[in-house]
LUMLUMDREN-2810 file (N, C-alpha, C; in Angstrom, 1 decimal):
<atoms>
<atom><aa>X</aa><ch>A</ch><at>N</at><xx>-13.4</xx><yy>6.4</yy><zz>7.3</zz></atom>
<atom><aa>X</aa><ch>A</ch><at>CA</at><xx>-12.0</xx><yy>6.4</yy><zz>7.4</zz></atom>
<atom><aa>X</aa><ch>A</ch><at>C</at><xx>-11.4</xx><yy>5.7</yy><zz>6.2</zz></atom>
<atom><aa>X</aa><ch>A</ch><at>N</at><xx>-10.4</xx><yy>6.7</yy><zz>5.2</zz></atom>
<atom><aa>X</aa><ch>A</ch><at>CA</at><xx>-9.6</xx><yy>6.2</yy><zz>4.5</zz></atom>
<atom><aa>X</aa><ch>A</ch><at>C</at><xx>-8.6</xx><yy>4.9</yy><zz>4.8</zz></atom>
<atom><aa>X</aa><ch>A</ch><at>N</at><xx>-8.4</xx><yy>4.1</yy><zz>4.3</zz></atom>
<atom><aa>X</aa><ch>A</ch><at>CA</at><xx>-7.1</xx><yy>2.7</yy><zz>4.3</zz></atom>
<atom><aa>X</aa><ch>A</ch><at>C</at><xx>-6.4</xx><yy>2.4</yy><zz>3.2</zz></atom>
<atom><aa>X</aa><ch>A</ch><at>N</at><xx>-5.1</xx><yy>3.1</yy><zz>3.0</zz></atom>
<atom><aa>X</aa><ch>A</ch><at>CA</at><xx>-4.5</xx><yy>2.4</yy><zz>1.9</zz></atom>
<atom><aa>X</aa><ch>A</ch><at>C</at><xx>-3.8</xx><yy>1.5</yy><zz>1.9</zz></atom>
<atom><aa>X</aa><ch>A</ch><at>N</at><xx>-3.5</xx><yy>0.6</yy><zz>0.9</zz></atom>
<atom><aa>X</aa><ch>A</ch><at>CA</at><xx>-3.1</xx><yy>-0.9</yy><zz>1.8</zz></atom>
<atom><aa>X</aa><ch>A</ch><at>C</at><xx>-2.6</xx><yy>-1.4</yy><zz>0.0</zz></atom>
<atom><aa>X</aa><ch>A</ch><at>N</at><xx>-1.0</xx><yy>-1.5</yy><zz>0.5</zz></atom>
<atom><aa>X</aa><ch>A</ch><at>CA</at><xx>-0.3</xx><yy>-2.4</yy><zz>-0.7</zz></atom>
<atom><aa>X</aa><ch>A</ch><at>C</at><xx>-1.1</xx><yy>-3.7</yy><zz>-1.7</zz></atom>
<atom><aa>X</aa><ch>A</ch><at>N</at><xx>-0.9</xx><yy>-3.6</yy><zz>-3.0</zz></atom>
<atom><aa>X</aa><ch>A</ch><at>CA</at><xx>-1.8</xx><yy>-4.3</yy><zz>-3.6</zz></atom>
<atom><aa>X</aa><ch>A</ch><at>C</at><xx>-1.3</xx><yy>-6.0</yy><zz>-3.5</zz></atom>
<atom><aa>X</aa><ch>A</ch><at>N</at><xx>0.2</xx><yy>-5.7</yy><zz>-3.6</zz></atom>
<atom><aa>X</aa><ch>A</ch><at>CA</at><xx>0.6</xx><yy>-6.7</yy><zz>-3.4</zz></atom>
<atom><aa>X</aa><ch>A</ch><at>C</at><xx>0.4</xx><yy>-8.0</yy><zz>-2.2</zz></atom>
<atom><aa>X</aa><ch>A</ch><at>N</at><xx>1.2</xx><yy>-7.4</yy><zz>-0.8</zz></atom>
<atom><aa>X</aa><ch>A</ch><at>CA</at><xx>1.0</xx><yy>-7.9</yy><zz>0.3</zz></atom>
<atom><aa>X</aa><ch>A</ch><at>C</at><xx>-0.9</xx><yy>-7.5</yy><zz>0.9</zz></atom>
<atom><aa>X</aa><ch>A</ch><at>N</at><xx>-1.1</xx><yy>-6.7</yy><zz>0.9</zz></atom>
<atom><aa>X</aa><ch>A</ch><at>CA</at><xx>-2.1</xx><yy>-6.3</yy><zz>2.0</zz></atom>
<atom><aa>X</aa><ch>A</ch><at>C</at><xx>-1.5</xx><yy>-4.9</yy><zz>2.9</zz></atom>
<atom><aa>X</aa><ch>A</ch><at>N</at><xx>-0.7</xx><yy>-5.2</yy><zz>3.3</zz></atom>
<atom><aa>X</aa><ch>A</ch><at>CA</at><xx>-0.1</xx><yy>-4.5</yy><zz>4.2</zz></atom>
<atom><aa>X</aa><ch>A</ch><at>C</at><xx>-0.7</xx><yy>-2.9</yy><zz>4.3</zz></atom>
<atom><aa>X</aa><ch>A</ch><at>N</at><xx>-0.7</xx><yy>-2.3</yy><zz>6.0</zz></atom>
<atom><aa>X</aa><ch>A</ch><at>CA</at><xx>-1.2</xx><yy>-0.9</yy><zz>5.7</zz></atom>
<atom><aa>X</aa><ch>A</ch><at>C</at><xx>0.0</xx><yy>-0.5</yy><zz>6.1</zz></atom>
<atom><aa>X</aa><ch>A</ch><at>N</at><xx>1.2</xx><yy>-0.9</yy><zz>5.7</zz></atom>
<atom><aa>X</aa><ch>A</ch><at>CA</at><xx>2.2</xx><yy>-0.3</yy><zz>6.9</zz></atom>
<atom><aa>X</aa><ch>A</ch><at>C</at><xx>3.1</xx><yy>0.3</yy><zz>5.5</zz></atom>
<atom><aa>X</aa><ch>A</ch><at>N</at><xx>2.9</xx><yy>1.4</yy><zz>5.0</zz></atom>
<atom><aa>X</aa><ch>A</ch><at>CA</at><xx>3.2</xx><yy>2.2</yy><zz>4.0</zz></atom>
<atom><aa>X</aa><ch>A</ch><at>C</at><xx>3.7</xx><yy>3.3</yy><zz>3.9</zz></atom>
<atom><aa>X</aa><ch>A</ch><at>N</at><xx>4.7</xx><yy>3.6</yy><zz>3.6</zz></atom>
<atom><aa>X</aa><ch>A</ch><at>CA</at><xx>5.5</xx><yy>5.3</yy><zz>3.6</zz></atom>
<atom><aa>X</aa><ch>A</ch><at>C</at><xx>6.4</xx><yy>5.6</yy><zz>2.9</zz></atom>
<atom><aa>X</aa><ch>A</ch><at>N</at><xx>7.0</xx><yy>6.7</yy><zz>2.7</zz></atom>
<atom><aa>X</aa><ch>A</ch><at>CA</at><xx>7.9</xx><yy>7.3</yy><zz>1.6</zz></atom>
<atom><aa>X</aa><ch>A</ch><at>C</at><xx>8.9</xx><yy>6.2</yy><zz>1.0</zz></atom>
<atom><aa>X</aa><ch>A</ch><at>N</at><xx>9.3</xx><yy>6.5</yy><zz>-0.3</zz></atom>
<atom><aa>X</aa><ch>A</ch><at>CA</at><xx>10.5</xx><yy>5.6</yy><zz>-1.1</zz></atom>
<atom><aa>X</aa><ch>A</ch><at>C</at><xx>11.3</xx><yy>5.5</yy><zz>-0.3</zz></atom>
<atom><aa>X</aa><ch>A</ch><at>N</at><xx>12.7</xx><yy>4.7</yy><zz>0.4</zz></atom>
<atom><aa>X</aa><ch>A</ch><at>CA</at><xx>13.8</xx><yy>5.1</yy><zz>0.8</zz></atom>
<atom><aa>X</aa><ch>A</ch><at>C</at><xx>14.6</xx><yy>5.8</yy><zz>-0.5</zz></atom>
<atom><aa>X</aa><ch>A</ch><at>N</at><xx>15.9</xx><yy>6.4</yy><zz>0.2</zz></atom>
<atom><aa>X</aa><ch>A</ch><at>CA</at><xx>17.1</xx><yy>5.8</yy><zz>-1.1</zz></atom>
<atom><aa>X</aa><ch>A</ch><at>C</at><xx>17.2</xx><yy>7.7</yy><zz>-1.4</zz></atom>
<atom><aa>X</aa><ch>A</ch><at>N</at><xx>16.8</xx><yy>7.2</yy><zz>-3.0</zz></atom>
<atom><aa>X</aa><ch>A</ch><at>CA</at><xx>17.3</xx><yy>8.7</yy><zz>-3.9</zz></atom>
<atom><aa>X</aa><ch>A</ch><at>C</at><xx>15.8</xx><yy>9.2</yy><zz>-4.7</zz></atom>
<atom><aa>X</aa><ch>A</ch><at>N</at><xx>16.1</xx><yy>10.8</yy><zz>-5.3</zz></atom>
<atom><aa>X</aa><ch>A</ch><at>CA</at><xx>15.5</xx><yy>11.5</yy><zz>-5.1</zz></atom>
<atom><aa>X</aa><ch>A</ch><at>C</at><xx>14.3</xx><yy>11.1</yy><zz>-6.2</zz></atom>
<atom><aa>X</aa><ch>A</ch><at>N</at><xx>14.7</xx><yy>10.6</yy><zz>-7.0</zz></atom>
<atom><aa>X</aa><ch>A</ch><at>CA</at><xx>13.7</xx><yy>9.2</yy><zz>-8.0</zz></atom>
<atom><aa>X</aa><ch>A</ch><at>C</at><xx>12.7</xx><yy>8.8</yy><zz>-7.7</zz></atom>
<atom><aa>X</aa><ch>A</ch><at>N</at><xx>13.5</xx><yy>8.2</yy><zz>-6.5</zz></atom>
<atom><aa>X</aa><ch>A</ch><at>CA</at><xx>11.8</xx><yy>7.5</yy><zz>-5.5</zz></atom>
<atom><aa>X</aa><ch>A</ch><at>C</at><xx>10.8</xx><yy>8.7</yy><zz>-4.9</zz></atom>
<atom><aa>X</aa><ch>A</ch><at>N</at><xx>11.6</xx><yy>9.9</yy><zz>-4.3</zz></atom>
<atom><aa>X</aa><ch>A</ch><at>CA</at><xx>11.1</xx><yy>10.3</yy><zz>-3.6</zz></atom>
<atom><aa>X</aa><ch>A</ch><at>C</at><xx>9.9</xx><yy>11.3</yy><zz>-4.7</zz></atom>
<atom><aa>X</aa><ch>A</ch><at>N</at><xx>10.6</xx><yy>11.8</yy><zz>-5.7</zz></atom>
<atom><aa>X</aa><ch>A</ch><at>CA</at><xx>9.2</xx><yy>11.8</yy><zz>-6.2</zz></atom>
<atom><aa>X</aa><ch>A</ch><at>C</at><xx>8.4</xx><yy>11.2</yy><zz>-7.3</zz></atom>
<atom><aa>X</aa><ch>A</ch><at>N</at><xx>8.6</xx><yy>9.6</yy><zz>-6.9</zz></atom>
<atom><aa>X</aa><ch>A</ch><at>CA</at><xx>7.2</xx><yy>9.0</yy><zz>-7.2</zz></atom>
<atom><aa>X</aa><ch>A</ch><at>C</at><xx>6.2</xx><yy>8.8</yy><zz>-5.9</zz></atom>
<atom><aa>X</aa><ch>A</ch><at>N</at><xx>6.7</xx><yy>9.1</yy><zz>-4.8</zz></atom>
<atom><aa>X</aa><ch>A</ch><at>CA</at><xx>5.8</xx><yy>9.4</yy><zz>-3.7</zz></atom>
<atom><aa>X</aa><ch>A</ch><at>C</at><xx>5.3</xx><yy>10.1</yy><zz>-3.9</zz></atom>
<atom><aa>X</aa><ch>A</ch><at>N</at><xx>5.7</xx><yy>11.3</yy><zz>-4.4</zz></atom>
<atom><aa>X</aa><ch>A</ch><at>CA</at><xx>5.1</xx><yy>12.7</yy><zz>-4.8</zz></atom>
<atom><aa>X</aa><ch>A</ch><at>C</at><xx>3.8</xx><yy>12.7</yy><zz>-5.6</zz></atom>
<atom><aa>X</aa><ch>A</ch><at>N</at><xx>4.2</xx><yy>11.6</yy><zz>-6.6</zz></atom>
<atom><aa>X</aa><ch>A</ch><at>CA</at><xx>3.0</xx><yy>11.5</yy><zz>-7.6</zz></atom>
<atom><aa>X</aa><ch>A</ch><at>C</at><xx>1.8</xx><yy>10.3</yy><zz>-6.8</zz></atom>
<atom><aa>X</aa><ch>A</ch><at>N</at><xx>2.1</xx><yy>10.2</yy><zz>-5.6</zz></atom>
<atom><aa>X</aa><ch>A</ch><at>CA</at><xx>0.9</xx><yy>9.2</yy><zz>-5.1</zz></atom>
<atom><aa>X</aa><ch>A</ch><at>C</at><xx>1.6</xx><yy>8.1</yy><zz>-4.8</zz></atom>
<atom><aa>X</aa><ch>A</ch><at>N</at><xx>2.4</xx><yy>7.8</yy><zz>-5.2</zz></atom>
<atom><aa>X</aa><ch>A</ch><at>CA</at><xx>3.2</xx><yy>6.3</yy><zz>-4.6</zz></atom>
<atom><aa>X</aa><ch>A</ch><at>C</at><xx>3.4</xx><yy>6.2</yy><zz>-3.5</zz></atom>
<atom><aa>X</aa><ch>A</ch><at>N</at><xx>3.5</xx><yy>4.4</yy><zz>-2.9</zz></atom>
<atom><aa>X</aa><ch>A</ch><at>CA</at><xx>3.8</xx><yy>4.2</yy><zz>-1.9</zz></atom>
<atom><aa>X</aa><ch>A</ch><at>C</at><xx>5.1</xx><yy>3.3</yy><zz>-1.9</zz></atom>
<atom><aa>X</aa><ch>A</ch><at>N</at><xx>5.6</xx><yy>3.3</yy><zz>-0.7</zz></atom>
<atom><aa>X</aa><ch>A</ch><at>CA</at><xx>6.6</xx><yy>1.9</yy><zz>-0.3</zz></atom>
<atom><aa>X</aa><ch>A</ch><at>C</at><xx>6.1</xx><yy>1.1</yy><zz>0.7</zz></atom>
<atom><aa>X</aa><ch>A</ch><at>N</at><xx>5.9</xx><yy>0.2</yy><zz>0.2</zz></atom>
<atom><aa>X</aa><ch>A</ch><at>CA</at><xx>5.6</xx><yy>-1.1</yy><zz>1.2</zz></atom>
<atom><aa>X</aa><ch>A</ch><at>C</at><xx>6.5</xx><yy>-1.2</yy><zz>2.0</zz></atom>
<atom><aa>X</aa><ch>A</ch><at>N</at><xx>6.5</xx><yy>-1.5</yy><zz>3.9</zz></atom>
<atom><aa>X</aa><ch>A</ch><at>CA</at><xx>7.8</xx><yy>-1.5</yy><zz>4.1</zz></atom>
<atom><aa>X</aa><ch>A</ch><at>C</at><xx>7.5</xx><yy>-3.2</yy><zz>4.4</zz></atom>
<atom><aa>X</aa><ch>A</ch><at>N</at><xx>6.8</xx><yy>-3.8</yy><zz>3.8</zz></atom>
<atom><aa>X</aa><ch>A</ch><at>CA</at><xx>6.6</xx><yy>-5.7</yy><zz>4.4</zz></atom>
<atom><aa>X</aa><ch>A</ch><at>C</at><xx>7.0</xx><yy>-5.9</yy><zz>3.1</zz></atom>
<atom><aa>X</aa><ch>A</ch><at>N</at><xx>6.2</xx><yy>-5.9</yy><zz>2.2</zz></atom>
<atom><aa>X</aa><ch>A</ch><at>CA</at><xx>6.8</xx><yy>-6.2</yy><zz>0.6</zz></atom>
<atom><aa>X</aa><ch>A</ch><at>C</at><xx>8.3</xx><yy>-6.1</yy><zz>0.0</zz></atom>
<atom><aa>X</aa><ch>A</ch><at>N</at><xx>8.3</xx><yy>-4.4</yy><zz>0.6</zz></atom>
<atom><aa>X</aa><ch>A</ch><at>CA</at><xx>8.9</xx><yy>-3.8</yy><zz>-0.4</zz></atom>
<atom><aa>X</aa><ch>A</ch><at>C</at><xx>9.1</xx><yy>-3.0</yy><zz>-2.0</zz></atom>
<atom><aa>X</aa><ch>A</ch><at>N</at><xx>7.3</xx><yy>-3.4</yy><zz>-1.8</zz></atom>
<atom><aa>X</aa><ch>A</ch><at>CA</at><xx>6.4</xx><yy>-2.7</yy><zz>-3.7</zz></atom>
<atom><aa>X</aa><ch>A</ch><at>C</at><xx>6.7</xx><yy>-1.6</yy><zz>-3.6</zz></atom>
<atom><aa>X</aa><ch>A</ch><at>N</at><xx>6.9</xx><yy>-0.7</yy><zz>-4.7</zz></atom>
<atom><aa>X</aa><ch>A</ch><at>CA</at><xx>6.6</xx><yy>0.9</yy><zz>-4.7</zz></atom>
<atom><aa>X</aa><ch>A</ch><at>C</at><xx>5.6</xx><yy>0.9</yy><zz>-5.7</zz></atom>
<atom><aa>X</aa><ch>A</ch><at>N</at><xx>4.4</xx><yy>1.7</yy><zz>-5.3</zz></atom>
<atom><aa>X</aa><ch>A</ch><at>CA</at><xx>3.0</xx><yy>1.4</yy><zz>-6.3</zz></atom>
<atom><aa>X</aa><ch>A</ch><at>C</at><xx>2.3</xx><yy>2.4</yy><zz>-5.5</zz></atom>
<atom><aa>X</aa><ch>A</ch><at>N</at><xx>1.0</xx><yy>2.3</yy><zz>-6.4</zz></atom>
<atom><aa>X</aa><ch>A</ch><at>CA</at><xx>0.0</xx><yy>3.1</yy><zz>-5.8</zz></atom>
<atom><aa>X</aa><ch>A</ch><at>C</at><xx>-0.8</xx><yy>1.9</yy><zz>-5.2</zz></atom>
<atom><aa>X</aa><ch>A</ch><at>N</at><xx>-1.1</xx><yy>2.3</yy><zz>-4.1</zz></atom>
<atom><aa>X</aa><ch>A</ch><at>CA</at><xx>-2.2</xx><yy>1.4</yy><zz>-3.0</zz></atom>
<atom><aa>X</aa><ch>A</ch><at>C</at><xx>-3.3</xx><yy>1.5</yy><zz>-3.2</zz></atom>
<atom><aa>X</aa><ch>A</ch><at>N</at><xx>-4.2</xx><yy>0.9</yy><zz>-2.6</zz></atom>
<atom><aa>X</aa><ch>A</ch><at>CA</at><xx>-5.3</xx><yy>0.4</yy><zz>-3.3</zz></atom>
<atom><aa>X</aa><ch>A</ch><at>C</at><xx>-6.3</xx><yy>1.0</yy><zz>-2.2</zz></atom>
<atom><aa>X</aa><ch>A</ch><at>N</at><xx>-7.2</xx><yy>1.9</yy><zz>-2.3</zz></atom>
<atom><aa>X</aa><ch>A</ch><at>CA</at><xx>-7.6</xx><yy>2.9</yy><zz>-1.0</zz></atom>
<atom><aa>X</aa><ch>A</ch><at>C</at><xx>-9.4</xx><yy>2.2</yy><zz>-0.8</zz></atom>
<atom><aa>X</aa><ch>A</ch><at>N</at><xx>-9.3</xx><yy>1.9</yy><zz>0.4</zz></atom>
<atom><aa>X</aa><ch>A</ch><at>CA</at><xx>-10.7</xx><yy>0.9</yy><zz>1.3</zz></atom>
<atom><aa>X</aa><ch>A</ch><at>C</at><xx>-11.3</xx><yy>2.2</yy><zz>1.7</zz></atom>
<atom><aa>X</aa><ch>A</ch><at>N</at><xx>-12.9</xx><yy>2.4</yy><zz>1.7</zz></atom>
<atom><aa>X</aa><ch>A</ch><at>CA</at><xx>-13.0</xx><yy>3.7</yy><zz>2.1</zz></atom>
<atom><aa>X</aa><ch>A</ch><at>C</at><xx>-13.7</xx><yy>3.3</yy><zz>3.7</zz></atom>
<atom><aa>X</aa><ch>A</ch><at>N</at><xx>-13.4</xx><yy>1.8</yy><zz>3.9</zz></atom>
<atom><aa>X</aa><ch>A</ch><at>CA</at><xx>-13.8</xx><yy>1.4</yy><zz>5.8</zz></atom>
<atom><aa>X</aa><ch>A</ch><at>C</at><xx>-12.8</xx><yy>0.1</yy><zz>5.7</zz></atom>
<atom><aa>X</aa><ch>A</ch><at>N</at><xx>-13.4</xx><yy>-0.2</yy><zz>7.0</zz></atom>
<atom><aa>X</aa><ch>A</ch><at>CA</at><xx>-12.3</xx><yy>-0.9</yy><zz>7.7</zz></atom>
<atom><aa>X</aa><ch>A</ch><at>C</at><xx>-13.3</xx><yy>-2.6</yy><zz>7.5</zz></atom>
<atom><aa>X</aa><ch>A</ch><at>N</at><xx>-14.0</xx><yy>-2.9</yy><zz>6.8</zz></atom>
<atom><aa>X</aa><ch>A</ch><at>CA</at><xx>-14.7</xx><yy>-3.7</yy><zz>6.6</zz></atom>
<atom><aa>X</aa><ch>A</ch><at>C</at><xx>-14.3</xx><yy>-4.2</yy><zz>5.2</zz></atom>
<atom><aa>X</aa><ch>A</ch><at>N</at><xx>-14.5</xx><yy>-3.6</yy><zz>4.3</zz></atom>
<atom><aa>X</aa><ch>A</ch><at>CA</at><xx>-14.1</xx><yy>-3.8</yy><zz>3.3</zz></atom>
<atom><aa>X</aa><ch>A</ch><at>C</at><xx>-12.6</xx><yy>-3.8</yy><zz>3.1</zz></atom>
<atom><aa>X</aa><ch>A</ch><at>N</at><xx>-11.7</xx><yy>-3.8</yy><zz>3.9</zz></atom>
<atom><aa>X</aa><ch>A</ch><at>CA</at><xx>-10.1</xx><yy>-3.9</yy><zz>3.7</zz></atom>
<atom><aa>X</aa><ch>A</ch><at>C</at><xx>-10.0</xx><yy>-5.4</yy><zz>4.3</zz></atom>
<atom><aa>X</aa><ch>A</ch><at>N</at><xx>-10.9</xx><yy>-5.5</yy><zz>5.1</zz></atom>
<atom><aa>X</aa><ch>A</ch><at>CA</at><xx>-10.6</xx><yy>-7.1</yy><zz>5.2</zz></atom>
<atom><aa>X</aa><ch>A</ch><at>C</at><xx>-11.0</xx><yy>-8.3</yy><zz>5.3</zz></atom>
<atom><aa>X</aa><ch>A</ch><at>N</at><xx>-12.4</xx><yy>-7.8</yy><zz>4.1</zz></atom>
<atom><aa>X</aa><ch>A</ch><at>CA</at><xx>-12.4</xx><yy>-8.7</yy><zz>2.6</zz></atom>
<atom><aa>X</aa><ch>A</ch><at>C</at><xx>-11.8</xx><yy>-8.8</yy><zz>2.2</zz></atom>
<atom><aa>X</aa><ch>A</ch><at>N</at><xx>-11.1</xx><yy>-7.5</yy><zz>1.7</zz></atom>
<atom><aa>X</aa><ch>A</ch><at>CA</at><xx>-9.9</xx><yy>-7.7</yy><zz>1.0</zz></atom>
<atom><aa>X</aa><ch>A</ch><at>C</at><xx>-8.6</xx><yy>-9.4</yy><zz>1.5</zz></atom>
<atom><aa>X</aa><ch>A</ch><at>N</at><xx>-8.5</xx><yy>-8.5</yy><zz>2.5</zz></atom>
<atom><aa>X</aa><ch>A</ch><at>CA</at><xx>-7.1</xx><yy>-9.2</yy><zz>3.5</zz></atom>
<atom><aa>X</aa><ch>A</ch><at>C</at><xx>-7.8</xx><yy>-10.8</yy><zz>3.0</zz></atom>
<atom><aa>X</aa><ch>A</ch><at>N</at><xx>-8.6</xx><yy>-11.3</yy><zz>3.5</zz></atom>
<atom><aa>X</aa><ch>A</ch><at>CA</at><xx>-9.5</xx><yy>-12.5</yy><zz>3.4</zz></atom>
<atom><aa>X</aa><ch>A</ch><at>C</at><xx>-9.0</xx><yy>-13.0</yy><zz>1.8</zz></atom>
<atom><aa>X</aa><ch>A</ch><at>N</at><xx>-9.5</xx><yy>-12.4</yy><zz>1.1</zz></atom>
<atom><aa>X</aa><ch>A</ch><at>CA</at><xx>-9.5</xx><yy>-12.8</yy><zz>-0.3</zz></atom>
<atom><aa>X</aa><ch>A</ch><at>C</at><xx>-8.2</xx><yy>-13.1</yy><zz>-0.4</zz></atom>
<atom><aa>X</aa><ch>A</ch><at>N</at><xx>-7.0</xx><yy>-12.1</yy><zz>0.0</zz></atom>
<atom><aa>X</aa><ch>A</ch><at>CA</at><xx>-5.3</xx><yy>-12.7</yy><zz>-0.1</zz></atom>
<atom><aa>X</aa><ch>A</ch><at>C</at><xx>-5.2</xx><yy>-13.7</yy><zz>0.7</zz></atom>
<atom><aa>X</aa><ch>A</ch><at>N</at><xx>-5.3</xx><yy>-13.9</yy><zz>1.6</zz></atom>
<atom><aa>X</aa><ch>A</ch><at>CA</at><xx>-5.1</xx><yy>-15.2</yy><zz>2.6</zz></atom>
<atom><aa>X</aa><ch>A</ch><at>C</at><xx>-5.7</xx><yy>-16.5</yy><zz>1.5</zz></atom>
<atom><aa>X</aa><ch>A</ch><at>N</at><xx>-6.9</xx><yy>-16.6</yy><zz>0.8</zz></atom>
<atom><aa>X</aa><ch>A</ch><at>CA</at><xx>-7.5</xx><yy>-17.9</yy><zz>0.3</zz></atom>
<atom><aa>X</aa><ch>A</ch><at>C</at><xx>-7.2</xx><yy>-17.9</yy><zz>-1.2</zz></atom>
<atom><aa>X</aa><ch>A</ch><at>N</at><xx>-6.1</xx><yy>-16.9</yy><zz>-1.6</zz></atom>
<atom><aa>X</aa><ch>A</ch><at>CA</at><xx>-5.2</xx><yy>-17.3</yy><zz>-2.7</zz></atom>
<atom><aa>X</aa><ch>A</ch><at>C</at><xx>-4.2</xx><yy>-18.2</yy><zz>-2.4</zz></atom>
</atoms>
């Protein structure tokens, strides 16, 4: 199972730009919008659910 997850926050809770058509296609090109952060970026893809939260771990002990 794929997991993409904001580089910034962690977060898996990810989806289209809001707003104008700019954003919408840098979605296009792979982008995300964080909706906890608020990053627009490309996310950072866990190919399990084990390895995402190392991940999560590793942000927490920054």
């Amino acid at each position: 199972m794929e997991i993409k997850a904001c580089p910034i926050c962690g977060s898996n809770n990810l989806g289209m730009p809001p707003y104008s058509i700019t954003e919408i296609r840098i979605s296009l090109s792979g982008q995300y919008y964080c909706k906890n952060c608020r990053n627009v970026g490309f996310p950072i893809v866990f190919n399990n659910e084990e390895d995402y939260k190392k991940f999560l771990g590793l942000k927490n002990n920054l």
